[in-house]
MOPAC internal coordinates of N, CA, C and O (Angstrom, degrees):
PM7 1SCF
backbone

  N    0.0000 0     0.00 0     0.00 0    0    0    0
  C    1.4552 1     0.00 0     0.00 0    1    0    0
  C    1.5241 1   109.04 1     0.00 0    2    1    0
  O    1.2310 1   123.00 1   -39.17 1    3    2    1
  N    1.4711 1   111.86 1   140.83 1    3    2    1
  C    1.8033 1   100.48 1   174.74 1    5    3    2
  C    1.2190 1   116.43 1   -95.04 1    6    5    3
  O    1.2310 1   118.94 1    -4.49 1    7    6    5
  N    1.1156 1   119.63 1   175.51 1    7    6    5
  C    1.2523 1   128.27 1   163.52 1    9    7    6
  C    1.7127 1   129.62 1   -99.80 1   10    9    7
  O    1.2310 1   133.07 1  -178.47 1   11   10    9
  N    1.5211 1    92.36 1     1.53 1   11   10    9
  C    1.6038 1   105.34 1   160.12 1   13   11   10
  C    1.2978 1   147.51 1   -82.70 1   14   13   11
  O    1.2310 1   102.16 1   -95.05 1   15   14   13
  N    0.8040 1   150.22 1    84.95 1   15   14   13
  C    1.4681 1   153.01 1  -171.06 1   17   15   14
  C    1.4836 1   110.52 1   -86.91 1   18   17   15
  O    1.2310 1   132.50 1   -44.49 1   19   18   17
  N    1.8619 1    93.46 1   135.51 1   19   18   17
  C    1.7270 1    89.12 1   167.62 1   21   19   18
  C    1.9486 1    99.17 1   -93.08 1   22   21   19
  O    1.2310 1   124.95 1   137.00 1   23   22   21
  N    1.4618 1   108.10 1   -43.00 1   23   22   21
  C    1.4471 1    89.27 1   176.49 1   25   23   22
  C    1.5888 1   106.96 1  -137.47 1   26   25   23
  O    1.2310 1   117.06 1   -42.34 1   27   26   25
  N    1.2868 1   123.20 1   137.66 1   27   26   25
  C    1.3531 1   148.22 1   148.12 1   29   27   26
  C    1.0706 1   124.70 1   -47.95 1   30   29   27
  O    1.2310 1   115.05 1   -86.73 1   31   30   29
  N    1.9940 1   126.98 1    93.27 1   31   30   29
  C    1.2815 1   120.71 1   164.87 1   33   31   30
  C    1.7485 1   109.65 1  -106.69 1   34   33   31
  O    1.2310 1   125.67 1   -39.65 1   35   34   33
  N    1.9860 1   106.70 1   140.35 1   35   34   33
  C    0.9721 1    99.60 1  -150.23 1   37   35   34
  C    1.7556 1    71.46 1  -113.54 1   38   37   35
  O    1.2310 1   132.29 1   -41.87 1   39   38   37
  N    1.7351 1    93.86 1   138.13 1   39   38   37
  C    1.4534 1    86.01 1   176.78 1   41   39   38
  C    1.6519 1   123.80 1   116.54 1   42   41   39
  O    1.2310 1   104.48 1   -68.19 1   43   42   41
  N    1.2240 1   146.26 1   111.81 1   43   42   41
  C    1.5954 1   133.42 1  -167.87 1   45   43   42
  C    1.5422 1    88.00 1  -102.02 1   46   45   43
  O    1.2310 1   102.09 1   138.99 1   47   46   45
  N    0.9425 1   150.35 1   -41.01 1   47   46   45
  C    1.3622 1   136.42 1  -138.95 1   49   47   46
  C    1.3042 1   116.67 1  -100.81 1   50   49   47
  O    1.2310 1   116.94 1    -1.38 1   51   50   49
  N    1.4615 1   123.43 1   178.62 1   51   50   49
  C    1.3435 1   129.88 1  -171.61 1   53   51   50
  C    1.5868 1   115.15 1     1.98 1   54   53   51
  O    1.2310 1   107.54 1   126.91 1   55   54   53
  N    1.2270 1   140.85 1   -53.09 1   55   54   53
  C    1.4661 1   161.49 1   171.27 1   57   55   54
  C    1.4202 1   101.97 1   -61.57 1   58   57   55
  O    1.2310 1   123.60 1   106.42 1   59   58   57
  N    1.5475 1   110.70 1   -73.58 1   59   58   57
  C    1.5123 1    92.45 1  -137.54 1   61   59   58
  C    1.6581 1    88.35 1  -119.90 1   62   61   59
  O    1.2310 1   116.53 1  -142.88 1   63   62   61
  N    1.6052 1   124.20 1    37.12 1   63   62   61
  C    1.5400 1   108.66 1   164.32 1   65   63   62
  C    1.3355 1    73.92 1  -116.45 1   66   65   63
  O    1.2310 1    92.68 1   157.37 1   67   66   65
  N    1.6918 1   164.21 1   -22.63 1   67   66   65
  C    1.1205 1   146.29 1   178.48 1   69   67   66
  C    1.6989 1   108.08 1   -67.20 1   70   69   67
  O    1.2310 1   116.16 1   134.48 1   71   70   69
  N    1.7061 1   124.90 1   -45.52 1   71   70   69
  C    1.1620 1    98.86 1  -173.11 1   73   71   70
  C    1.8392 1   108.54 1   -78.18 1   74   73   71
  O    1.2310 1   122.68 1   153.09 1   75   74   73
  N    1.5201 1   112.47 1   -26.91 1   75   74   73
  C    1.6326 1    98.58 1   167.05 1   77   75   74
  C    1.5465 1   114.23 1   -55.92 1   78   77   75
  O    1.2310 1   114.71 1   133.33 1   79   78   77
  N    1.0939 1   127.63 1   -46.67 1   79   78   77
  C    1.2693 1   122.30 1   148.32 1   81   79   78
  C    1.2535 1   126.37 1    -7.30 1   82   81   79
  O    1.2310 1   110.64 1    81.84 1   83   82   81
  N    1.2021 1   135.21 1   -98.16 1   83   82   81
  C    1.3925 1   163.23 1   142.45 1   85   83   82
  C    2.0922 1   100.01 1   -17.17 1   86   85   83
  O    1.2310 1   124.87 1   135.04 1   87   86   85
  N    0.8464 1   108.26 1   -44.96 1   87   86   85
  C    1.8255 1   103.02 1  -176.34 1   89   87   86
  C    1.6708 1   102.60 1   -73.43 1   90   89   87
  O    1.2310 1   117.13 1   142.22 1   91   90   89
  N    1.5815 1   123.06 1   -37.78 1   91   90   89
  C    1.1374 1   124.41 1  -125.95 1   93   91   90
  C    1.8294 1   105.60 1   -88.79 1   94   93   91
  O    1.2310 1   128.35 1  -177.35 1   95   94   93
  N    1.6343 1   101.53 1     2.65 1   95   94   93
  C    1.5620 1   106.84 1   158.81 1   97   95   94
  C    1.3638 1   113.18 1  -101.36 1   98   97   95
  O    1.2310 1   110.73 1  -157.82 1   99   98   97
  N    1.0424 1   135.03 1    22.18 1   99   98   97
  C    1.5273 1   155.85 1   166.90 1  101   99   98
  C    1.1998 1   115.60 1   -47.78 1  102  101   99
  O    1.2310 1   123.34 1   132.87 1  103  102  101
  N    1.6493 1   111.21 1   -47.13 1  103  102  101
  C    1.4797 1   118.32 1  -145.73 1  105  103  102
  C    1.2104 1   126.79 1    51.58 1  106  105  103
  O    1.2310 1   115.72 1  -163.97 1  107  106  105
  N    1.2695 1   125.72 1    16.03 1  107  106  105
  C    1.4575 1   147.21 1   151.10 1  109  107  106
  C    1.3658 1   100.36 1   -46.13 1  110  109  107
  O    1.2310 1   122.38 1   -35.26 1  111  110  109
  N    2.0012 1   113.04 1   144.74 1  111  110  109
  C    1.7788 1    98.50 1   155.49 1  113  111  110
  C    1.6659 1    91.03 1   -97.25 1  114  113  111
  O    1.2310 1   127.61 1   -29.72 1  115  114  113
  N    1.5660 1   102.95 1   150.28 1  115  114  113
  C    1.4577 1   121.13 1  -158.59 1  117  115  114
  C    1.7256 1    92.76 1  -136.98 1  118  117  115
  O    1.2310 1   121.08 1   -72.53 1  119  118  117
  N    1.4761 1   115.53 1   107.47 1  119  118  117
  C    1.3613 1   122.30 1   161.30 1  121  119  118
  C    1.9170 1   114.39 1   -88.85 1  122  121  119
  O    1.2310 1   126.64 1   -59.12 1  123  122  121
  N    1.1097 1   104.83 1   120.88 1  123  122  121
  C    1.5322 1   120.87 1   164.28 1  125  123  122
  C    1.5233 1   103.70 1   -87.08 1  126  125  123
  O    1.2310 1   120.63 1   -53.55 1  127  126  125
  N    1.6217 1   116.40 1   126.45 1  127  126  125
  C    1.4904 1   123.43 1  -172.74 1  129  127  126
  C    1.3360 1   105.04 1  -139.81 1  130  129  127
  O    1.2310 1   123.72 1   -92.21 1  131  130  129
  N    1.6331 1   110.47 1    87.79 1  131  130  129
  C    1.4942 1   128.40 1   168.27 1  133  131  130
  C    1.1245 1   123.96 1   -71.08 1  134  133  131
  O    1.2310 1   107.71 1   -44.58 1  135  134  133
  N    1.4672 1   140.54 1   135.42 1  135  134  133
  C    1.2986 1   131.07 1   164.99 1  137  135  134
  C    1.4186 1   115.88 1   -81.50 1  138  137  135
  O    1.2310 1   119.52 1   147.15 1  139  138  137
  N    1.7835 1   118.53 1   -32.85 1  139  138  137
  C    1.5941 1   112.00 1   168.27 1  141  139  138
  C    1.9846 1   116.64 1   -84.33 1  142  141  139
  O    1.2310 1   129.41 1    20.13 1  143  142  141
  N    1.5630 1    99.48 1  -159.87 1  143  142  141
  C    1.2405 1   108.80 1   178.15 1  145  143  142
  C    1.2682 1    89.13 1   -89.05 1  146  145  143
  O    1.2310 1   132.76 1    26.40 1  147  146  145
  N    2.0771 1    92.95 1  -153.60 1  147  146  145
  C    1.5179 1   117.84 1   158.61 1  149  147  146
  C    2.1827 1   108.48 1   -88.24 1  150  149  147
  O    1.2310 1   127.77 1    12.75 1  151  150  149
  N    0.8878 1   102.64 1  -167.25 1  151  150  149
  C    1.5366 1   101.38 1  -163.89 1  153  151  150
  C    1.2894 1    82.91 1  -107.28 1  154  153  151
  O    1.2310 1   108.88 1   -52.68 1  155  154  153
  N    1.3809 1   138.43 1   127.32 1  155  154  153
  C    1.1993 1   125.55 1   155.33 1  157  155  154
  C    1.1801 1   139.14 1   -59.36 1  158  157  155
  O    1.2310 1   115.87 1   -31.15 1  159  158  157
  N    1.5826 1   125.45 1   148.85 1  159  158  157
  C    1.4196 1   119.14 1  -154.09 1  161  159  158
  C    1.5545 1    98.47 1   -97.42 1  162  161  159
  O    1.2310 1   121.45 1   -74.12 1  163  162  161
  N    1.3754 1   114.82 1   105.88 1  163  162  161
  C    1.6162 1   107.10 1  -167.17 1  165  163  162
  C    2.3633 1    81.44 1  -141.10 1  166  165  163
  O    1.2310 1   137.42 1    -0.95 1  167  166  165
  N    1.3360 1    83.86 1   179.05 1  167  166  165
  C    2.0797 1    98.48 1   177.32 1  169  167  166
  C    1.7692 1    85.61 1   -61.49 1  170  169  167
  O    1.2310 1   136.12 1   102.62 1  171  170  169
  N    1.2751 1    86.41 1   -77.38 1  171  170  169
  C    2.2498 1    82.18 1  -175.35 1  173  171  170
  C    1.1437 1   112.91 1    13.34 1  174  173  171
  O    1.2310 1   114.90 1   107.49 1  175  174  173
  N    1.5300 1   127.27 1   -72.51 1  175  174  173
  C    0.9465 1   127.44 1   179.91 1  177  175  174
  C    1.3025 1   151.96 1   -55.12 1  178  177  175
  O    1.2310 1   121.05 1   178.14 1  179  178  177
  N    1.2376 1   115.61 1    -1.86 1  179  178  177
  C    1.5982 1   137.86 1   157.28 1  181  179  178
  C    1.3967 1   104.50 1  -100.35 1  182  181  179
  O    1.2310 1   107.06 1  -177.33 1  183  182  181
  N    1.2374 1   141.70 1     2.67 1  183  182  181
  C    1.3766 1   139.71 1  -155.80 1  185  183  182
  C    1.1899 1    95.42 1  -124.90 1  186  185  183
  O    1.2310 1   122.50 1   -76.81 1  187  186  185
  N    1.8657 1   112.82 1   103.19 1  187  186  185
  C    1.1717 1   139.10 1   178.86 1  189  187  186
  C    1.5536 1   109.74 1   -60.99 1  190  189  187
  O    1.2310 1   121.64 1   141.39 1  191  190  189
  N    1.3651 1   114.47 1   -38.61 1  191  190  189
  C    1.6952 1   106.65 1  -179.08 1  193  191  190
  C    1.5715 1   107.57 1   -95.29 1  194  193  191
  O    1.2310 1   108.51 1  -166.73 1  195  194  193
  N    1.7141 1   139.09 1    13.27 1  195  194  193
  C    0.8632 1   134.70 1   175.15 1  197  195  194
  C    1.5364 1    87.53 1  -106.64 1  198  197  195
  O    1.2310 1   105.02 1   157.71 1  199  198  197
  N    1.3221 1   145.33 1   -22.29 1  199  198  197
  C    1.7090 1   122.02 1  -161.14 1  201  199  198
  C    1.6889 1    73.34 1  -112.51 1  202  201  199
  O    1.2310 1   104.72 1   133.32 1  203  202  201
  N    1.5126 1   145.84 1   -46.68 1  203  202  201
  C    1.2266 1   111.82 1  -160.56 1  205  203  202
  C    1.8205 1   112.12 1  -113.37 1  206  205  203
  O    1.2310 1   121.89 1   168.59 1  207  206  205
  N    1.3006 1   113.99 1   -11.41 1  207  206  205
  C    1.5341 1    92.18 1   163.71 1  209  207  206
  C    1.5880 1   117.86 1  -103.32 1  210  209  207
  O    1.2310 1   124.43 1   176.94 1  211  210  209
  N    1.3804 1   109.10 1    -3.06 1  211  210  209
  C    1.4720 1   112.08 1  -165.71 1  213  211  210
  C    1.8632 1   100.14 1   -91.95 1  214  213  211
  O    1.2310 1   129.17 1   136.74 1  215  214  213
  N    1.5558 1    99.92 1   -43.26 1  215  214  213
  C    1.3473 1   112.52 1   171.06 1  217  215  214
  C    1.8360 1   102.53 1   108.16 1  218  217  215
  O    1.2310 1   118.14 1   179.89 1  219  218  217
  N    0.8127 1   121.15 1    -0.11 1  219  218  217
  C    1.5978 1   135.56 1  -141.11 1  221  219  218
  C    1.4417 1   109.91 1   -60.60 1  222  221  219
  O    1.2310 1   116.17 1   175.56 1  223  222  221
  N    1.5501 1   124.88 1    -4.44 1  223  222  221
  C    1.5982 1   115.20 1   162.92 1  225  223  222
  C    1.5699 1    75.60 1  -123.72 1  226  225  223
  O    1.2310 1    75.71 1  -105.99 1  227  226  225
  N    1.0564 1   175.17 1    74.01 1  227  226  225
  C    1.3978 1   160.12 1   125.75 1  229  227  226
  C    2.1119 1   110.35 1   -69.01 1  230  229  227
  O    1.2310 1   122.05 1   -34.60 1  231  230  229
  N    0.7451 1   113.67 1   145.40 1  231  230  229
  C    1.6862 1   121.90 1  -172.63 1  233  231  230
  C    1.1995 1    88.72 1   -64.43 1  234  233  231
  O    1.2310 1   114.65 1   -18.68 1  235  234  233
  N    1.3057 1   127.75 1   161.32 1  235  234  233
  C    1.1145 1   155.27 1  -172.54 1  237  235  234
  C    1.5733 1   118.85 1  -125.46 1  238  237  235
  O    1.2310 1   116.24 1  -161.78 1  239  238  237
  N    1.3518 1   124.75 1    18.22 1  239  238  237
  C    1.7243 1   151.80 1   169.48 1  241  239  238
  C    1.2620 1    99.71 1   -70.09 1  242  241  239
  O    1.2310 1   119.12 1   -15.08 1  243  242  241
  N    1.3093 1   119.29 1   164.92 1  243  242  241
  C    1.2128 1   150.59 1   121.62 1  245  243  242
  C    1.2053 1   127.23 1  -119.76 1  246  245  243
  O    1.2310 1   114.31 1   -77.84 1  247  246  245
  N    1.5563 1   128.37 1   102.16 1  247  246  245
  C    1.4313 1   141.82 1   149.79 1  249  247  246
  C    1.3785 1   117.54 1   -46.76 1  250  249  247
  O    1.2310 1   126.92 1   -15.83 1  251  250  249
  N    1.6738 1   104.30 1   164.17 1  251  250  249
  C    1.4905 1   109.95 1   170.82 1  253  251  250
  C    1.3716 1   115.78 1  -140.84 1  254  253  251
  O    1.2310 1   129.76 1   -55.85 1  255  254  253
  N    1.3191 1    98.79 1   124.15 1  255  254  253
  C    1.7234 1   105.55 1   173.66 1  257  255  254
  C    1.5451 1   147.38 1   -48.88 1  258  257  255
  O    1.2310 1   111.79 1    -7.61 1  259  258  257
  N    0.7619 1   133.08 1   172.39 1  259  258  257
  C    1.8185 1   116.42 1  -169.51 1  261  259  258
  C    1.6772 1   110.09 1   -67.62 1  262  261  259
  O    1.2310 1   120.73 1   159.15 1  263  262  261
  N    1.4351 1   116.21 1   -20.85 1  263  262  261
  C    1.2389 1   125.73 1   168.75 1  265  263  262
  C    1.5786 1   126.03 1   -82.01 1  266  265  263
  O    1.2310 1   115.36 1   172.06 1  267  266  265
  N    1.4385 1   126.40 1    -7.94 1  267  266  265
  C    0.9857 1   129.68 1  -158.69 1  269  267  266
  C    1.1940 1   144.94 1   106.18 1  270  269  267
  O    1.2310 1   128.22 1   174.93 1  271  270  269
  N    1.4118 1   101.78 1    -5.07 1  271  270  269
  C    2.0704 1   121.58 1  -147.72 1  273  271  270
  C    1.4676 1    88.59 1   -91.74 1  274  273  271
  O    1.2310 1   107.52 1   -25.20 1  275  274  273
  N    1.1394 1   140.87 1   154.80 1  275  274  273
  C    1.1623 1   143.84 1    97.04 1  277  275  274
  C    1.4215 1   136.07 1   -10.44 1  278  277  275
  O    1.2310 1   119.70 1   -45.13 1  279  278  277
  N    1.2948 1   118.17 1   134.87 1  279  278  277
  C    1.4380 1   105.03 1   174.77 1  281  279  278
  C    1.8748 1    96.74 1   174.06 1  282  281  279
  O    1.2310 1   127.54 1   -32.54 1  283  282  281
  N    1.6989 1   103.09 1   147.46 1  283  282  281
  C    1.1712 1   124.42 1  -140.27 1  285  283  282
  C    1.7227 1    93.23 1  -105.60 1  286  285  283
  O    1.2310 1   107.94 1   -96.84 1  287  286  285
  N    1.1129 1   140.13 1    83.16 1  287  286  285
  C    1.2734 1   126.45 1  -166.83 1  289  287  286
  C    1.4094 1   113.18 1   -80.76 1  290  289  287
  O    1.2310 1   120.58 1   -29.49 1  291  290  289
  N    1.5320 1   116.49 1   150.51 1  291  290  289
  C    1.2957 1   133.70 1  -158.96 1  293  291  290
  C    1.8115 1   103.55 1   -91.50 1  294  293  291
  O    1.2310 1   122.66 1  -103.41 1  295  294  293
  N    1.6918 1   112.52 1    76.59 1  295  294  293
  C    1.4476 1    99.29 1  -164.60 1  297  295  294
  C    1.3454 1    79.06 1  -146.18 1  298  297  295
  O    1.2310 1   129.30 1    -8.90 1  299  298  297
  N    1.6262 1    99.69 1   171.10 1  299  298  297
  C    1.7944 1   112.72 1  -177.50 1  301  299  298
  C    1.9849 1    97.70 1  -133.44 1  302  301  299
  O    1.2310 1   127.90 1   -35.24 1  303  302  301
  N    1.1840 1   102.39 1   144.76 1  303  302  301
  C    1.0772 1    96.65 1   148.45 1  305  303  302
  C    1.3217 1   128.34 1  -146.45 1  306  305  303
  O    1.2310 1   121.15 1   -53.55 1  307  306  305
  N    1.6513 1   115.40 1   126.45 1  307  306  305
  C    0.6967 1   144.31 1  -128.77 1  309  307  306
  C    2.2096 1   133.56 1  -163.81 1  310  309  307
  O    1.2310 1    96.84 1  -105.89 1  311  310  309
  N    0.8962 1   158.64 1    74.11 1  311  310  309
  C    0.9930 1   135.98 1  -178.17 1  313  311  310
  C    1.3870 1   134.96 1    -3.57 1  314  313  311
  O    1.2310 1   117.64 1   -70.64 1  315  314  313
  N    1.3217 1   122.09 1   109.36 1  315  314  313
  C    1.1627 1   120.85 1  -141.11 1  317  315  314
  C    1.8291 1   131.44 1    86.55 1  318  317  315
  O    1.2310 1   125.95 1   164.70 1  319  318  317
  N    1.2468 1   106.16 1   -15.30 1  319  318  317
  C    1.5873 1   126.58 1  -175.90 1  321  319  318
  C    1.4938 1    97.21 1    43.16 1  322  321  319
  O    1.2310 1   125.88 1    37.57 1  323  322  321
  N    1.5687 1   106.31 1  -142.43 1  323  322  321
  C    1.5523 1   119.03 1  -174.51 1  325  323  322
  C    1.2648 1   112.71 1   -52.24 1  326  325  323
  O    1.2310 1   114.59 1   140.76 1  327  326  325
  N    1.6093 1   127.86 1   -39.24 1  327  326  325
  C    1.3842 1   113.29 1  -167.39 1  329  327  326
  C    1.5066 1   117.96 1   -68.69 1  330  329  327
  O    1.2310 1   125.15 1  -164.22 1  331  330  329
  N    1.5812 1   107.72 1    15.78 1  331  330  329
  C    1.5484 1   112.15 1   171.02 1  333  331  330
  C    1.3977 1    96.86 1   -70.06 1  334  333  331
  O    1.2310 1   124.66 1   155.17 1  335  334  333
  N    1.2917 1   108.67 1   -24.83 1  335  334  333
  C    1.4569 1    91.94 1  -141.47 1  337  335  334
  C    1.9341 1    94.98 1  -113.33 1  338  337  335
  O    1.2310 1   120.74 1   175.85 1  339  338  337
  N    0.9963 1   116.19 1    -4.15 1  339  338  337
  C    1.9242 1   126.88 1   177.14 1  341  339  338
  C    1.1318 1    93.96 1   -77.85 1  342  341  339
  O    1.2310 1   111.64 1   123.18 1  343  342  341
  N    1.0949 1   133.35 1   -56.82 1  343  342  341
  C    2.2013 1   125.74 1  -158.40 1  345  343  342
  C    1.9215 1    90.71 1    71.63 1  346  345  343
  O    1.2310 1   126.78 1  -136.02 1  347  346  345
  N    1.1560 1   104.56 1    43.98 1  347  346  345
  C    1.6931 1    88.98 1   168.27 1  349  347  346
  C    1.0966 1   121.68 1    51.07 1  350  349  347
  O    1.2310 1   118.56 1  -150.21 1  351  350  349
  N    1.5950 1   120.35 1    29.79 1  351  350  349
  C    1.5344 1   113.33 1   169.22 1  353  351  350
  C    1.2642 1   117.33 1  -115.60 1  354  353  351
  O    1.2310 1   100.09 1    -8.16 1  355  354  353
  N    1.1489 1   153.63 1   171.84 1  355  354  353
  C    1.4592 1   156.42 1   -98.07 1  357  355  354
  C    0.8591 1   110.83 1   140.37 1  358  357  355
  O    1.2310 1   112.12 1  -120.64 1  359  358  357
  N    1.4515 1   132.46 1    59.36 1  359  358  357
  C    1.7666 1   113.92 1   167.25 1  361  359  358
  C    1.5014 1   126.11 1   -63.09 1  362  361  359
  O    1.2310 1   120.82 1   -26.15 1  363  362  361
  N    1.1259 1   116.03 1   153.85 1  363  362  361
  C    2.1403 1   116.59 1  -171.40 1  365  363  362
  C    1.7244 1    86.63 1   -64.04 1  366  365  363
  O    1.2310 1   132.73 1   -39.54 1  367  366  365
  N    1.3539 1    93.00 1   140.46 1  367  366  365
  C    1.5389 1   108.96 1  -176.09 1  369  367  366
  C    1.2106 1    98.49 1  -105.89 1  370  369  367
  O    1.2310 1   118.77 1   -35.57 1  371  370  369
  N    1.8167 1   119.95 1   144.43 1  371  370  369
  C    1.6741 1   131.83 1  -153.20 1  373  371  370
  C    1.7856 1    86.68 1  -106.73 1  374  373  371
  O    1.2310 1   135.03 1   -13.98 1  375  374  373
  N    1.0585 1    88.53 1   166.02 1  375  374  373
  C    1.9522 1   106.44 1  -174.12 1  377  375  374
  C    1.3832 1    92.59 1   -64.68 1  378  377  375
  O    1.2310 1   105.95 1   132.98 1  379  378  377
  N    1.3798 1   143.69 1   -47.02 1  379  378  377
  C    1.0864 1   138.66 1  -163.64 1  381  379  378
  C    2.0132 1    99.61 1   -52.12 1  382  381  379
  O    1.2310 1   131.24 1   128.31 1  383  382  381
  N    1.0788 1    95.92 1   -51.69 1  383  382  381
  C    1.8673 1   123.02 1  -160.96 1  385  383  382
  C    2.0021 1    82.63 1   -44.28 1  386  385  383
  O    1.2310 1   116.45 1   154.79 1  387  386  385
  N    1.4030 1   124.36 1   -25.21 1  387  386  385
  C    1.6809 1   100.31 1  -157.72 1  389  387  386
  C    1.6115 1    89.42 1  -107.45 1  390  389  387
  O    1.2310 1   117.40 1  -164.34 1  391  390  389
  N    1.1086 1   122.55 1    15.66 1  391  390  389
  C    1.4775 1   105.06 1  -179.52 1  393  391  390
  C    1.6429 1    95.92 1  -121.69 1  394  393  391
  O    1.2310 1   124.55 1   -13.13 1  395  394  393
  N    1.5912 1   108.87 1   166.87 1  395  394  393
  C    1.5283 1   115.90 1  -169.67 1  397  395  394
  C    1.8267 1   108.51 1   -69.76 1  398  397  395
  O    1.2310 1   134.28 1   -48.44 1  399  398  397
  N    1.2637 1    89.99 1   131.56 1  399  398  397
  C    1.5452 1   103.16 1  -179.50 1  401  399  398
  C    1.2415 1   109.04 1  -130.02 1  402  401  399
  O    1.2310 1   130.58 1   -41.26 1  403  402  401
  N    1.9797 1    97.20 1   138.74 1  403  402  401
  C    1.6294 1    95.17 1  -178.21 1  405  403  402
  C    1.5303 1   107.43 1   -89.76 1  406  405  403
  O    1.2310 1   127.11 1   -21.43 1  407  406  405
  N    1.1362 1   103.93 1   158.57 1  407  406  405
  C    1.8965 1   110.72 1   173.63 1  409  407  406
  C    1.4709 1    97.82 1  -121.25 1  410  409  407
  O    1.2310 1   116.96 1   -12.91 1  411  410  409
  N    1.2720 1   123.39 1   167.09 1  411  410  409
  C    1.6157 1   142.14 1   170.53 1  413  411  410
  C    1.5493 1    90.51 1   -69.67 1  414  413  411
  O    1.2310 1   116.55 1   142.11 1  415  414  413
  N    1.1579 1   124.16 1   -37.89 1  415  414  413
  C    2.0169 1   119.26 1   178.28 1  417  415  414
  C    1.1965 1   104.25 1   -79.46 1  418  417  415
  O    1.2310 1   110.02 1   168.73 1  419  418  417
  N    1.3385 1   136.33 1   -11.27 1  419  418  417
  C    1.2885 1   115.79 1  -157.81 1  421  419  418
  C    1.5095 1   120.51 1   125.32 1  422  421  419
  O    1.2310 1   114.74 1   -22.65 1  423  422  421
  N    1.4958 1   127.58 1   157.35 1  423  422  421
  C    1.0806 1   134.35 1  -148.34 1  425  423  422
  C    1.8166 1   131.41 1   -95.22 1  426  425  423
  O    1.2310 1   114.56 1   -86.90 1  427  426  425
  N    1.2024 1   127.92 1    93.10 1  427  426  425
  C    1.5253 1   114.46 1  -156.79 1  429  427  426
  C    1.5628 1   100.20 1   -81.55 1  430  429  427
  O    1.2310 1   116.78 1   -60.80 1  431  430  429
  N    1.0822 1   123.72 1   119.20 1  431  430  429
  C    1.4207 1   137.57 1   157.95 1  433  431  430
  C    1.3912 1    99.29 1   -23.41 1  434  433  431
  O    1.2310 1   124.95 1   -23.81 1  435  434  433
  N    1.5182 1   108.10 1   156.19 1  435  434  433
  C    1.6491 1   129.79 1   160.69 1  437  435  434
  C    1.6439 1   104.99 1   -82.65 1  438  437  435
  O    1.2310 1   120.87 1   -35.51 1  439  438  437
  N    1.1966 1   115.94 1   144.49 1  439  438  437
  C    1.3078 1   134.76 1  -171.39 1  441  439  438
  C    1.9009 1   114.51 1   -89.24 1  442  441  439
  O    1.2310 1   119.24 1   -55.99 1  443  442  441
  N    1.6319 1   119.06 1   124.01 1  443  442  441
  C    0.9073 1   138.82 1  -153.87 1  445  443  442
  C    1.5587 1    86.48 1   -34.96 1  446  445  443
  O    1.2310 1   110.69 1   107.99 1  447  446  445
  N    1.5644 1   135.11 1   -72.01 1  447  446  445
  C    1.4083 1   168.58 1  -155.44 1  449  447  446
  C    1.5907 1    98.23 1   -75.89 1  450  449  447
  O    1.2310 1   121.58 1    -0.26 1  451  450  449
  N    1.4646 1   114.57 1   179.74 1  451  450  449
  C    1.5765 1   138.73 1   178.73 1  453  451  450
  C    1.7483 1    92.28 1  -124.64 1  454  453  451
  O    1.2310 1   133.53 1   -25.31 1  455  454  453
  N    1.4327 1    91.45 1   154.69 1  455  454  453
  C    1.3375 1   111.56 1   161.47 1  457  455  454
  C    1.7717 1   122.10 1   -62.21 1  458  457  455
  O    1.2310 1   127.31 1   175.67 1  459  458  457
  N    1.6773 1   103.54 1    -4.33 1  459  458  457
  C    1.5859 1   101.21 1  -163.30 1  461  459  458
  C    1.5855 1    87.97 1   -99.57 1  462  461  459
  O    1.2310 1   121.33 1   151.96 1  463  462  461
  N    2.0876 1   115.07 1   -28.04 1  463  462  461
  C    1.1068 1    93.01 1   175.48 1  465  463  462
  C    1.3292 1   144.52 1   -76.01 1  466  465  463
  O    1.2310 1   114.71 1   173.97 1  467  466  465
  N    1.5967 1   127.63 1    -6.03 1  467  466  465
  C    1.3164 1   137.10 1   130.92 1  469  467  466
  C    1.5263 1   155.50 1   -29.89 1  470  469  467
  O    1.2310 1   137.86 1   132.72 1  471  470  469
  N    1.5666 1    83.00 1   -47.28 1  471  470  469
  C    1.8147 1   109.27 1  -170.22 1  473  471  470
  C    1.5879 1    99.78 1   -72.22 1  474  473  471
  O    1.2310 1   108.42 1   168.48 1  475  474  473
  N    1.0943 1   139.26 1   -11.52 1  475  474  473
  C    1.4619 1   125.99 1   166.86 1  477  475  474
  C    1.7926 1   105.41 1   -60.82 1  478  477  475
  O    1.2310 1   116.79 1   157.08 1  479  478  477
  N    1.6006 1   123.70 1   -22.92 1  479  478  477
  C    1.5000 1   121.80 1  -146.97 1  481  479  478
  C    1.4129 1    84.24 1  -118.14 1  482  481  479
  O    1.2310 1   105.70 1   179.16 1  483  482  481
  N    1.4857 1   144.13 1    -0.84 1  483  482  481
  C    0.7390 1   109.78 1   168.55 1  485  483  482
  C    1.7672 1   134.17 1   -87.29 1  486  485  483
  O    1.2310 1   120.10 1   180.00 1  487  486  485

């Protein structure tokens, strides 16, 4: 194995297994640099109230918000990152969804864009 890289993707999921994806007829050498494993292949994993009410691959962090708060963010890490955990769905996101919203965890930023600049693609 080398220790050379022409480019560094940091990240498997949504982001950065699409641009290794996309590089990987390049003939570039292309390092993928995960911080988790793979998900282990156990029942869990079909078990809707063990991955979403139990939480059972969810990070185990607590972050802090621009105010100070605490708050437990809803992320995996993992190979593949979050899209382990979407099943490829995407619901159309409402105008409310691009502006800053508070949560009981903490605070999601307003989104670079508007909801009007999307809605032509959907």
């Amino acid at each position: 194995m080398t220790s050379r890289f022409d480019i560094i993707v940091i990240g498997s999921g949504a982001g950065g297994g699409t641009v290794a994806h996309a590089l990987a007829c390049t003939g570039a050498r292309i390092l993928v640099v995960e911080r988790g494993d793979f998900i282990p292949q156990e029942a869990e994993n079909w078990d809707p109230e063990a991955v979403w009410k139990h939480l059972r691959y969810r990070i185990n962090e607590h972050w802090v918000d621009e105010r100070g708060r605490e708050f437990r963010p809803y992320t995996h890490y993992c190979v593949g990152g979050n899209t382990k955990f979407w099943g490829s769905v995407l619901y159309r996101l409402r105008r409310e969804d691009f502006e800053e919203i508070a949560h009981v965890d903490g605070i999601s930023p307003a989104w670079p864009i508007t909801y009007d600049t999307l809605e032509p693609y959907y």
